[in-house]
Backbone as CSV, one residue per row, in Angstrom:
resi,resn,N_x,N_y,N_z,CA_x,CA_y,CA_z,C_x,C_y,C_z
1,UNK,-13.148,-8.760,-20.974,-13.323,-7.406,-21.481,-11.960,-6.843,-21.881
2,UNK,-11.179,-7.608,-22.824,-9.803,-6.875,-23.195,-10.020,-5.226,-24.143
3,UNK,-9.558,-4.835,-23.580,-9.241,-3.522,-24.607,-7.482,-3.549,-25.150
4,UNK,-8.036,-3.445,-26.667,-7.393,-3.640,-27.874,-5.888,-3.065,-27.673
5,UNK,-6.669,-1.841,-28.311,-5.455,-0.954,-28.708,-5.839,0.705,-28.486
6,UNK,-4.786,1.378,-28.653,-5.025,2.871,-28.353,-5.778,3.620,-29.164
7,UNK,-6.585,4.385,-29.048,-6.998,5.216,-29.602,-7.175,6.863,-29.142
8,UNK,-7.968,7.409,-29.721,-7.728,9.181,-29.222,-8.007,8.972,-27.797
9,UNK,-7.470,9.637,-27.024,-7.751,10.233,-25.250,-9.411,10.613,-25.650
10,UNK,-9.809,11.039,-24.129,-11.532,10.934,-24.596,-11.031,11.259,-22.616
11,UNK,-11.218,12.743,-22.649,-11.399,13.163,-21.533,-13.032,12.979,-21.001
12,UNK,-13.075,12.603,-19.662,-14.303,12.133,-19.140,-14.815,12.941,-18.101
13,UNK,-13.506,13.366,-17.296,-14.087,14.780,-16.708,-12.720,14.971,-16.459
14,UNK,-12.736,16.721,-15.632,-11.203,17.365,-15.435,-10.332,16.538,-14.771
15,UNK,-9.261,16.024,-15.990,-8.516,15.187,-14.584,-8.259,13.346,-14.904
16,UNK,-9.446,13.338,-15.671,-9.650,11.510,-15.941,-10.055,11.836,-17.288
17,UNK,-8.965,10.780,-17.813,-8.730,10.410,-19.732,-8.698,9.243,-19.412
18,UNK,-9.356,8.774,-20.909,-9.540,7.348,-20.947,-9.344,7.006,-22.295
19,UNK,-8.436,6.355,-23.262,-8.317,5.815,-24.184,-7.843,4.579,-24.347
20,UNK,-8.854,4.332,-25.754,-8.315,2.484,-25.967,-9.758,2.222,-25.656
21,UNK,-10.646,2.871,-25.422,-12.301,1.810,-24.859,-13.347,3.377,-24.415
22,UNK,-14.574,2.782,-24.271,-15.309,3.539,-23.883,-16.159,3.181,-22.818
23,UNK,-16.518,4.334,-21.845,-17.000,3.673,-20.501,-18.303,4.305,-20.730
24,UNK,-19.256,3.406,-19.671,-19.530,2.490,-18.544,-18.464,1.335,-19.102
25,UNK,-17.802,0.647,-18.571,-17.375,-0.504,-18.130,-18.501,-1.361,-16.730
26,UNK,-17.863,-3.010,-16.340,-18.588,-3.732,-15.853,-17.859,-3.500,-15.133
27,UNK,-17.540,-3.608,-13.382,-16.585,-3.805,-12.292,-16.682,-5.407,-12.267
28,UNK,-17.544,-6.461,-12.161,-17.597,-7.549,-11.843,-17.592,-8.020,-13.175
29,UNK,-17.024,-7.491,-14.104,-16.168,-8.287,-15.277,-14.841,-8.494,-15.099
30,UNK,-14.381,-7.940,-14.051,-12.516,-7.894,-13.578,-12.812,-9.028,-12.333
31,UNK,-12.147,-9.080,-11.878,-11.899,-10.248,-10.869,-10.469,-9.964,-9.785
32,UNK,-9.913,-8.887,-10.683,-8.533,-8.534,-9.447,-8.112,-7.106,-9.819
33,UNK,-7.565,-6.379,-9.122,-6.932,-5.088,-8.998,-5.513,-5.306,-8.488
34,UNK,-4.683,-4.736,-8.704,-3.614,-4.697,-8.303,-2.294,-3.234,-8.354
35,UNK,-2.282,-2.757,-7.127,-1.957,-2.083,-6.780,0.159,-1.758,-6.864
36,UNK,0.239,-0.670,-6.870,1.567,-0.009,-6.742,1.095,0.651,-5.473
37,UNK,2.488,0.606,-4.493,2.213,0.926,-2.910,2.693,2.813,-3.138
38,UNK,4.288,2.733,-3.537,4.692,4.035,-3.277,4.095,5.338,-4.219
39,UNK,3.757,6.445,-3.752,2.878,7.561,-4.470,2.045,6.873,-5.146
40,UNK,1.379,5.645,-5.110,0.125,4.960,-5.488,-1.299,5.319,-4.644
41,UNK,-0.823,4.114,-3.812,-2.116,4.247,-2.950,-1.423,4.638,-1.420
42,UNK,-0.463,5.244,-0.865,0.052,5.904,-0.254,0.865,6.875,-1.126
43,UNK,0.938,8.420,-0.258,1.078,9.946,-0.945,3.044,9.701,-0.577
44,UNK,3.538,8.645,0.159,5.157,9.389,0.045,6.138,7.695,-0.702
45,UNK,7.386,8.343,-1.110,8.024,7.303,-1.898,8.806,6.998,0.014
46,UNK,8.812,5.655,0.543,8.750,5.274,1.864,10.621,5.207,1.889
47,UNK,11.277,4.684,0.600,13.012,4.940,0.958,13.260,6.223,0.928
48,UNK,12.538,7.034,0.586,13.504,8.680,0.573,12.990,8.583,1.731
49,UNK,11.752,8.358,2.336,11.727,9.124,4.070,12.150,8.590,4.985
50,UNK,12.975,7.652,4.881,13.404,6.693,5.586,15.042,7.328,5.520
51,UNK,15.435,8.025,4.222,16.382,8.575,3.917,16.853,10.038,4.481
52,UNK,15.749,10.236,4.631,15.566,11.726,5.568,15.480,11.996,7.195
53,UNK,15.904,10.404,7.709,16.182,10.390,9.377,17.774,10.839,8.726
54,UNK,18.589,10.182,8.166,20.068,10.531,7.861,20.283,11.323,7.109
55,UNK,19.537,12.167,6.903,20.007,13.481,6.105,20.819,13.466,4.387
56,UNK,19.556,12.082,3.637,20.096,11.445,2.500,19.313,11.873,1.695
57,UNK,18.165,12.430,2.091,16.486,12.498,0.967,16.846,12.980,-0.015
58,UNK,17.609,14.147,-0.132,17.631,14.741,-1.649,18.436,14.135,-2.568
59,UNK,19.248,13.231,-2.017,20.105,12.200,-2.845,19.627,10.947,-2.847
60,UNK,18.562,10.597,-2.177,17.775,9.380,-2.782,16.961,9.317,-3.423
61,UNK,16.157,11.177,-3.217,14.822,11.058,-3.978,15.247,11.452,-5.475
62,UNK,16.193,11.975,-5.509,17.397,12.112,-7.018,16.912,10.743,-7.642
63,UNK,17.586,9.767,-7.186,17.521,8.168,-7.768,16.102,8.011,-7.980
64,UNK,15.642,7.916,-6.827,14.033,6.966,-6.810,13.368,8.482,-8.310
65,UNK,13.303,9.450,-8.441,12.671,10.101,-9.299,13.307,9.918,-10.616
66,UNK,14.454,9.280,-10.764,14.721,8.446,-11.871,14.374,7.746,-12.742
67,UNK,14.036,6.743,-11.343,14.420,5.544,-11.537,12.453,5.226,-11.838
68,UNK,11.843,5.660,-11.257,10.692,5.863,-11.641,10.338,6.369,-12.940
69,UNK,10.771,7.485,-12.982,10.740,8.225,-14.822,10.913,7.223,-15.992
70,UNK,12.145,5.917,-15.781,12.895,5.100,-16.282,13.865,5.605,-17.155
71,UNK,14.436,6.624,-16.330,15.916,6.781,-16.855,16.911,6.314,-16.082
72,UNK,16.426,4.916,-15.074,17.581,4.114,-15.147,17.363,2.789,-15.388
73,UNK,18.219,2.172,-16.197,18.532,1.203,-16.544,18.260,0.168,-15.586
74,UNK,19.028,-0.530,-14.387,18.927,-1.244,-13.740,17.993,-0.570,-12.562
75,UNK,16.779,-0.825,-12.128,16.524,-0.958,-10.738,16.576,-1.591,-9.808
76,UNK,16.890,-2.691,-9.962,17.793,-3.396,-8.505,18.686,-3.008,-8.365
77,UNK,19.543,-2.331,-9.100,20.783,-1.681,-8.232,20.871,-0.574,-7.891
78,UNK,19.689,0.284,-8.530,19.581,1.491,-8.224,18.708,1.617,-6.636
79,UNK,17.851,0.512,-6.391,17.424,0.216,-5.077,18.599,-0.085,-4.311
80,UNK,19.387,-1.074,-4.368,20.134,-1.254,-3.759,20.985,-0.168,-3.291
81,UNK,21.716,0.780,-3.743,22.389,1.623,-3.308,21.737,2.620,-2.473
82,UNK,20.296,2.836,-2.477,19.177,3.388,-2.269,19.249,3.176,-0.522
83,UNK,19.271,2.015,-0.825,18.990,0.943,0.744,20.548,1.368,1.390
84,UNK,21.521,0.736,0.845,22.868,0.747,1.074,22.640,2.365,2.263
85,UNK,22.148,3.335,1.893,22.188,4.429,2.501,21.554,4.783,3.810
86,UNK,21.070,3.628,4.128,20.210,3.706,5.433,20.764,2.789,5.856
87,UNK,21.744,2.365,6.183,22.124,1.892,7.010,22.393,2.506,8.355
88,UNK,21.927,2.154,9.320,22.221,2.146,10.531,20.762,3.261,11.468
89,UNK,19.562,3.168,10.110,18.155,3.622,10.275,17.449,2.412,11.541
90,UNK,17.135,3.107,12.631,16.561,2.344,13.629,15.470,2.220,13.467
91,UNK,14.538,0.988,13.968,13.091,0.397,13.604,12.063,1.131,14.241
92,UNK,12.572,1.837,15.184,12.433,2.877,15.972,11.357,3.808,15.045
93,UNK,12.143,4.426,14.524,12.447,5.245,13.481,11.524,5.572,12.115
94,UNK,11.679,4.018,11.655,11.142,3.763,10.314,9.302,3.862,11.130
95,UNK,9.175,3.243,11.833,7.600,3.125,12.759,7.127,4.491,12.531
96,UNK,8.086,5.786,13.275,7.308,6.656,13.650,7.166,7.296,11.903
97,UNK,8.109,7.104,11.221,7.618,7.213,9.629,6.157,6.744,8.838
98,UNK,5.912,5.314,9.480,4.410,5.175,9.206,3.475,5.627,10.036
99,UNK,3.669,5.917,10.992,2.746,6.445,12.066,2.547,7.877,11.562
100,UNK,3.557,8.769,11.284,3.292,10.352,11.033,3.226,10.816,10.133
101,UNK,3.975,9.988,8.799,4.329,10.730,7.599,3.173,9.485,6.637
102,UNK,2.848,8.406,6.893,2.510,7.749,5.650,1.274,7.614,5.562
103,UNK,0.321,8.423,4.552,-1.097,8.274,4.597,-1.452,7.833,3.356
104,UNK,-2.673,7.039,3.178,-3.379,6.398,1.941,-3.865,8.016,1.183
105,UNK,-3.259,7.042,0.110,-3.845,8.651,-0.863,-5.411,8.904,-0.978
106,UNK,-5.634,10.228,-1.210,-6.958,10.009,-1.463,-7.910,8.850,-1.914
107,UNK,-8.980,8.723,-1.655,-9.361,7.553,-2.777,-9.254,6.269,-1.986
108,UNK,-8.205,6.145,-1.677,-7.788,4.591,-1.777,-8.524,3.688,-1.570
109,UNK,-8.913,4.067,-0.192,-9.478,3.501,1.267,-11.024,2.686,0.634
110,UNK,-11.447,3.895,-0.270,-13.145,4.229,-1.247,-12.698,3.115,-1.968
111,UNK,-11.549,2.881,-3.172,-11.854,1.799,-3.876,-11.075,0.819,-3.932
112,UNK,-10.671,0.190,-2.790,-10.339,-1.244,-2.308,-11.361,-0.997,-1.821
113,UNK,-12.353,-0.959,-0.820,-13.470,-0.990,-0.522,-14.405,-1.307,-1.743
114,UNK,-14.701,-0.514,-2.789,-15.357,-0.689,-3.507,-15.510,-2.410,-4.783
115,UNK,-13.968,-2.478,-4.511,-13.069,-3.628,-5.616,-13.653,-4.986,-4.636
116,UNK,-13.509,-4.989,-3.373,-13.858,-6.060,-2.277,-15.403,-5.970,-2.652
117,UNK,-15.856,-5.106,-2.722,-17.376,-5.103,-2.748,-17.593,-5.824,-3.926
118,UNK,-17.280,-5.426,-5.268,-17.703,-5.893,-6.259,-17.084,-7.594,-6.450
119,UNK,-16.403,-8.202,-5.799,-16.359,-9.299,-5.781,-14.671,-9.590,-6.224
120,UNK,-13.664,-8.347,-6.555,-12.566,-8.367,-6.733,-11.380,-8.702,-5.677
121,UNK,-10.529,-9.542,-5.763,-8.922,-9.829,-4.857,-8.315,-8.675,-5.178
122,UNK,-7.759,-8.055,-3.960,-6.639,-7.180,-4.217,-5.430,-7.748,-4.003
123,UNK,-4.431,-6.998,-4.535,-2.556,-7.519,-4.437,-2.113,-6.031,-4.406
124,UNK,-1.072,-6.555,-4.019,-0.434,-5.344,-3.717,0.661,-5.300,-4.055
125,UNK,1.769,-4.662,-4.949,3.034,-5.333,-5.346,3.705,-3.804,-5.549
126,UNK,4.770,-3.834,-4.935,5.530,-2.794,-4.367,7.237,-3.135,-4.323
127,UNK,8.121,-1.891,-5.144,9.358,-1.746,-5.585,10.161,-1.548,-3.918
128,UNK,8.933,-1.155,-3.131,9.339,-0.615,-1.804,9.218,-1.548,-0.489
129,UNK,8.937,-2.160,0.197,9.097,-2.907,1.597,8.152,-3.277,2.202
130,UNK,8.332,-4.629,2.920,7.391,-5.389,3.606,7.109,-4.908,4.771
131,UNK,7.974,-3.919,5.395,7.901,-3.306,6.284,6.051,-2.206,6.276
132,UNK,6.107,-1.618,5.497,4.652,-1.201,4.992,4.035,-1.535,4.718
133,UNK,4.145,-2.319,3.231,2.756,-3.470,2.926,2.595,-3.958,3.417
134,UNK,3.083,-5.017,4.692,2.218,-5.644,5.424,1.574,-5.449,6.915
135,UNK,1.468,-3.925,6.983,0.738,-2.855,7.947,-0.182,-2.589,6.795
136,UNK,-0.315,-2.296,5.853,-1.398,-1.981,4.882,-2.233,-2.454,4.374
137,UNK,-1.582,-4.105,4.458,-2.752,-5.267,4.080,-3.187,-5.392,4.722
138,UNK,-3.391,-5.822,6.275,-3.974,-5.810,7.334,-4.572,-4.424,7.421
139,UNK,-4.413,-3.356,7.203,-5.438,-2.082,7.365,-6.275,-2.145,6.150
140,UNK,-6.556,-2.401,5.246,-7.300,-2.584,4.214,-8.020,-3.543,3.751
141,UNK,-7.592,-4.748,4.330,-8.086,-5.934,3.907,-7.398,-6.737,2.384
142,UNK,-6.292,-6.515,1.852,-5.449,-6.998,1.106,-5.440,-8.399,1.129
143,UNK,-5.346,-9.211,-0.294,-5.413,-10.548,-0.544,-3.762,-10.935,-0.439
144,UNK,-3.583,-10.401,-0.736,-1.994,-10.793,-0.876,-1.084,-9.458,-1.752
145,UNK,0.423,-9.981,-1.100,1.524,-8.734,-1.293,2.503,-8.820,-1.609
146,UNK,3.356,-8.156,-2.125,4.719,-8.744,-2.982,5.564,-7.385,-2.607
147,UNK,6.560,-7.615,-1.915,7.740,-6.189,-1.875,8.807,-6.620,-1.188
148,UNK,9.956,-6.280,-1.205,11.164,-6.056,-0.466,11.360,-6.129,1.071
149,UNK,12.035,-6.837,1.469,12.569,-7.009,2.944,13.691,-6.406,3.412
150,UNK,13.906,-5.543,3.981,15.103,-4.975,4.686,15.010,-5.722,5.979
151,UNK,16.901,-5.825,5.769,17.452,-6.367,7.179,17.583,-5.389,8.236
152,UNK,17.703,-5.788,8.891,18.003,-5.572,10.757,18.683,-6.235,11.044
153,UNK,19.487,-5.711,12.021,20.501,-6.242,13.107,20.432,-5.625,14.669
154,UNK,19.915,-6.093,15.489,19.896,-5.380,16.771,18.876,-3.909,16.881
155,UNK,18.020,-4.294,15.946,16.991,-3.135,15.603,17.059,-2.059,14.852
156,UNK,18.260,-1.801,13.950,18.753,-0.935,12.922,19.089,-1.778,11.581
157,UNK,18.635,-0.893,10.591,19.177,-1.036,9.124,20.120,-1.518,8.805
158,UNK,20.216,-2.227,8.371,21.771,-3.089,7.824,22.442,-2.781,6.629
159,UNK,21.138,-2.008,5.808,21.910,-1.222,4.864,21.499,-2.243,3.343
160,UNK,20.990,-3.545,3.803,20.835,-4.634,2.928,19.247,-5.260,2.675
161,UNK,19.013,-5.804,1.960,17.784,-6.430,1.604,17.939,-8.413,1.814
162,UNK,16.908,-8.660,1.924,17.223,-10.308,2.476,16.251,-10.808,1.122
163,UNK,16.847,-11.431,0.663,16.752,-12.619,-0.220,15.427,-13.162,-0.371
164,UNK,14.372,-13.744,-0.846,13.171,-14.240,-0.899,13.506,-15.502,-1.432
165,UNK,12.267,-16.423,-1.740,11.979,-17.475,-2.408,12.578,-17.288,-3.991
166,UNK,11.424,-16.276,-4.214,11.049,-15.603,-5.773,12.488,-15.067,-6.000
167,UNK,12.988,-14.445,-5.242,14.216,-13.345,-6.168,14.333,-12.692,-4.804
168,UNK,15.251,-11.805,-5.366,15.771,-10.712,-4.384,15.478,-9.570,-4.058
169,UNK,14.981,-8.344,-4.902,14.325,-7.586,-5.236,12.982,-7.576,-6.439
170,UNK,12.082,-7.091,-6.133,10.913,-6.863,-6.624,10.661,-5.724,-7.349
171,UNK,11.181,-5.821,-8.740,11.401,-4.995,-9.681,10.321,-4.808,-11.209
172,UNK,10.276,-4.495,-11.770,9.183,-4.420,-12.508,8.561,-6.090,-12.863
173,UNK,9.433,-6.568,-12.949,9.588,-7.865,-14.175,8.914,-8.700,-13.193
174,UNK,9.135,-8.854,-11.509,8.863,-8.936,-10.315,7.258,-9.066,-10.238
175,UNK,6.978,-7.817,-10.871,5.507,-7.337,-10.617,5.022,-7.922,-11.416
176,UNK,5.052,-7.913,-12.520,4.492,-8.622,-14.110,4.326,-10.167,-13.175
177,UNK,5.580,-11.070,-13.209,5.745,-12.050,-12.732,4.498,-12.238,-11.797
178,UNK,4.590,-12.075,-10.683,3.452,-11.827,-9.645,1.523,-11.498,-10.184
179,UNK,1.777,-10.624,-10.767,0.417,-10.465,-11.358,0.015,-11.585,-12.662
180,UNK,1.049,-12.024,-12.831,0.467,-13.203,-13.829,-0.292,-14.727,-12.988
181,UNK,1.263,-14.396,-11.805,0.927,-15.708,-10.856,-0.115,-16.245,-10.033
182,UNK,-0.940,-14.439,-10.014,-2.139,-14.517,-8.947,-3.064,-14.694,-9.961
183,UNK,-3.111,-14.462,-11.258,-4.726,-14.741,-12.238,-4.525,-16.326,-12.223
184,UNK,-2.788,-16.957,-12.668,-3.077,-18.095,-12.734,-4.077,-18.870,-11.342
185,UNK,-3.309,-18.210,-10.175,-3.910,-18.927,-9.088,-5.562,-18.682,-9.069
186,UNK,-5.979,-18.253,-9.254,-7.006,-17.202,-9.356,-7.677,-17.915,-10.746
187,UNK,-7.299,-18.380,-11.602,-7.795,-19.159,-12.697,-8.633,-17.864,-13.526
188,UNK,-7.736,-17.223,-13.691,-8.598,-15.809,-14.821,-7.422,-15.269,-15.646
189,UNK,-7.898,-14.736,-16.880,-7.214,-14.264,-17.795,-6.680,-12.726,-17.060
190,UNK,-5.265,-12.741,-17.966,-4.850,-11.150,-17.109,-5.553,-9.960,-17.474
191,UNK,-6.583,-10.395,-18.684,-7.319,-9.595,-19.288,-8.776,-9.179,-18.153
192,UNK,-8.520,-9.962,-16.970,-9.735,-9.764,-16.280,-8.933,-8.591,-14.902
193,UNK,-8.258,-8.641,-15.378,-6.761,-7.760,-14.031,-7.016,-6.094,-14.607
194,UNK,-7.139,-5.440,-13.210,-7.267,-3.644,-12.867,-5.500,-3.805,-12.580
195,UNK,-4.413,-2.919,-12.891,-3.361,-2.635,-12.680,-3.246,-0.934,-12.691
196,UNK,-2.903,-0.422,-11.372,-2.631,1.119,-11.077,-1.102,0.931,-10.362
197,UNK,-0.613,2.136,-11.173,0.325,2.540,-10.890,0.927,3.818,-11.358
198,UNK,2.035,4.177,-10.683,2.823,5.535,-11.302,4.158,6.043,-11.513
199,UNK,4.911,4.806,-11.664,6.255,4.684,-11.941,6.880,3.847,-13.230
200,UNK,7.745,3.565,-13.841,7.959,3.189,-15.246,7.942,1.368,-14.683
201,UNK,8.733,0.664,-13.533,8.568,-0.543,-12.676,7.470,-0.797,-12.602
202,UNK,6.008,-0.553,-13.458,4.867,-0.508,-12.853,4.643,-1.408,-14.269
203,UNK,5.336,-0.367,-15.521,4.857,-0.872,-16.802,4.621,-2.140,-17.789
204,UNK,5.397,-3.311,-16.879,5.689,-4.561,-17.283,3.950,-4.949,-16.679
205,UNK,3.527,-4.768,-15.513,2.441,-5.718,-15.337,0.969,-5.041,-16.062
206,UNK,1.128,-3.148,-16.126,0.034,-2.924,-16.189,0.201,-2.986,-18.073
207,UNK,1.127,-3.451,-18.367,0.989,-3.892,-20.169,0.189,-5.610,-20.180
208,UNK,0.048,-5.842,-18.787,-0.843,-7.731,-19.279,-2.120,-7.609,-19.103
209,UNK,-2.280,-5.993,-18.597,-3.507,-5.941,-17.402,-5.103,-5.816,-18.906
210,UNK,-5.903,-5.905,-18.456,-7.350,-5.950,-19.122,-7.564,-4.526,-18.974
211,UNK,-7.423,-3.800,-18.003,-7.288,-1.916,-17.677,-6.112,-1.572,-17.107
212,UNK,-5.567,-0.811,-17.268,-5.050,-0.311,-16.254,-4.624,1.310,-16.320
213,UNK,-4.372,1.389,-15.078,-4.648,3.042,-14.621,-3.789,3.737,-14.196
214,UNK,-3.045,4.840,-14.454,-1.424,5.655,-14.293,-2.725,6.567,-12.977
215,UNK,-1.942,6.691,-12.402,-2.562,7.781,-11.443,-1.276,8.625,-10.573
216,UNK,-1.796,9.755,-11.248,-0.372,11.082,-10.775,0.915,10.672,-11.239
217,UNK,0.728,10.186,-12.452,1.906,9.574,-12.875,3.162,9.738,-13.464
218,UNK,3.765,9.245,-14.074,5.261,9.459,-14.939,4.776,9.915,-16.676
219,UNK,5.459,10.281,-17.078,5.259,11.043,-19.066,4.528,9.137,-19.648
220,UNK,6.031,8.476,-19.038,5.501,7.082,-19.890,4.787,6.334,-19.500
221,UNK,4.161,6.193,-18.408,3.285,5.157,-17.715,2.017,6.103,-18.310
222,UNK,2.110,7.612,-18.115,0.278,8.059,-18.666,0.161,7.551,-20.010
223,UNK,1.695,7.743,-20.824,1.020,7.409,-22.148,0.332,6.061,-22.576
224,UNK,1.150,5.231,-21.588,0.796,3.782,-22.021,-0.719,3.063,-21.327
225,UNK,-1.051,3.857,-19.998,-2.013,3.429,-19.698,-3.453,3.675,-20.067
226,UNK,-4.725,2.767,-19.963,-6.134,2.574,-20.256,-6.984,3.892,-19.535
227,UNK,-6.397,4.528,-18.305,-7.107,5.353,-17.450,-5.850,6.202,-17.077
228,UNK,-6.055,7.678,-17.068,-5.047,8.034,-16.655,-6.061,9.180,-15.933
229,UNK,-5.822,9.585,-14.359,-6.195,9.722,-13.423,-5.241,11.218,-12.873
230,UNK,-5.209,12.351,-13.575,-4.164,13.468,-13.187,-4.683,14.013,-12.137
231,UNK,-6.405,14.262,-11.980,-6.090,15.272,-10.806,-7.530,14.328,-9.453
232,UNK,-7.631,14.959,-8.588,-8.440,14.061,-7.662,-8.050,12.440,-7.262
233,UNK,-8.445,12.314,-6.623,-8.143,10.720,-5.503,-8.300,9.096,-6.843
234,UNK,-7.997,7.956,-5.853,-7.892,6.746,-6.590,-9.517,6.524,-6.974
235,UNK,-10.733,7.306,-6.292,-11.470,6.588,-6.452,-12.826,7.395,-7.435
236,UNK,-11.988,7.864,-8.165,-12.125,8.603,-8.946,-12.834,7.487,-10.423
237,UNK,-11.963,6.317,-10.417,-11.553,5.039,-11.273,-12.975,4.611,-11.290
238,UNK,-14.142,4.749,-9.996,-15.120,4.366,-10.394,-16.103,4.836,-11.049
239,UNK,-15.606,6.023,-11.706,-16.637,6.713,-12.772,-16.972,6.004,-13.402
240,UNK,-15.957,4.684,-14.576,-15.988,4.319,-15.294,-16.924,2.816,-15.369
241,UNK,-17.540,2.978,-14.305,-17.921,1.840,-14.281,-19.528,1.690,-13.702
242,UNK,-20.211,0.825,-14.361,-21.686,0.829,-14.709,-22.353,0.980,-12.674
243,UNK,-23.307,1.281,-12.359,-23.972,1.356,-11.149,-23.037,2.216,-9.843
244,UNK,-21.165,2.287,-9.825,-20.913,2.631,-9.119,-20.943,4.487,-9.092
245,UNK,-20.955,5.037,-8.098,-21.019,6.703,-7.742,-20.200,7.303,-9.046
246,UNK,-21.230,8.126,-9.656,-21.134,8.951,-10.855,-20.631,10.251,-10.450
247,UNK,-20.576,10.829,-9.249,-20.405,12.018,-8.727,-19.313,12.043,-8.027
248,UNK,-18.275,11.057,-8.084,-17.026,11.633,-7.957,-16.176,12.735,-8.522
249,UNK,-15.616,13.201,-8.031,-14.634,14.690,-8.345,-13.624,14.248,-7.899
């Protein structure tokens, strides 16, 4: 079910535009979804609050609201310096951050639920840390996950990121990469791939995707995406699609 090319917006209700295609759509014509973690399907960007035990947030969330927008150039180094700033953040610390501050955005919970139902793999691929995604895959039921490792030393921040197989940081190109790797594994066209996200690092994979969906997003990710999702929860996405709940708001 590829959709082409752009055409006029075609508001569907307050809040959800859809151009480039017209819905009902099939859900069990896709085969995978794939997710953006930070202000995606969780409501906080996880390095600024991590930045805000050391009294850094307004100078990280400076960068990360950048760097998201894509008015910066490099994001691995703009992560990196990001990170560089938490150094000496205890694990302590970062915990009671997911425990108090980090909740699934509206929605979410409804359609990974719904995506599992219809016979879809989720992924999860995130500019932000393994430290979260993989508390999130296990709370959701996630197929697999792709994000950043911060070091430790003696139970505090090192200030550094540790190296992977794949690369070092997990940056847009990262994500693309990854979402190509799981249709191959997966033996499906990327044209059969759901891609949501809301940062400009998002735009490399959800340009291979068969849909994909900006939700609360950046100027350039709404323009470029299939579904754009401004007001109400993630699971909103299943309007568009034949038999699932029509009465979302």
């Amino acid at each position: 079910m590829p959709i082409e090319s752009m055409k006029a917006a075609n508001q569907i209700a307050t809040g959800l535009v859809v151009q480039g295609f017209k819905a009902p759509l099939v859900l069990r014509d896709f085969k995978l979804i794939a997710f953006d973690m930070d202000s995606t399907l969780i409501n906080i960007e996880c390095v600024d609050e991590i930045a805000d035990i050391v009294g850094r947030k307004k100078e990280v969330a400076a960068i990360t609201e950048a760097a998201m927008r894509g008015e910066i150039g490099d994001y691995k180094e703009s992560l990196r310096q990001r990170v560089a700033l938490l150094k000496g953040v205890s694990e302590t610390a970062i915990e009671r951050i997911y425990q108090e501050r980090l909740q699934l955005n509206p929605g979410a919970a409804e359609l990974v639920a719904a995506c599992k139902k219809g016979g879809l793999k989720v992924l999860l691929v995130s500019g932000g840390f393994t430290y979260f995604t993989d508390r999130l895959s296990a709370r959701l039921g996630i197929d697999c996950t792709r994000a950043n490792v911060l070091e430790f030393q003696n139970g505090l921040l090192t200030g550094r990121m540790l190296d992977q197989p794949w690369g070092d940081i997990c940056d847009g190109d990262e994500k693309r990469r990854m979402l190509l790797e799981t249709c191959a594994l997966l033996g499906i066209s990327p044209k059969q791939a759901i891609t949501v996200g809301d940062g400009a690092n998002d735009l490399p994979m959800m340009r291979e995707a068969g849909l994909s969906v900006a939700f609360h997003a950046k100027p350039a990710v709404r323009q470029a995406a299939h579904v754009c999702i401004d007001a109400g929860g993630l699971d909103r996405l299943l309007m568009l699609f034949a038999g699932c709940d029509q009465s979302l708001t």
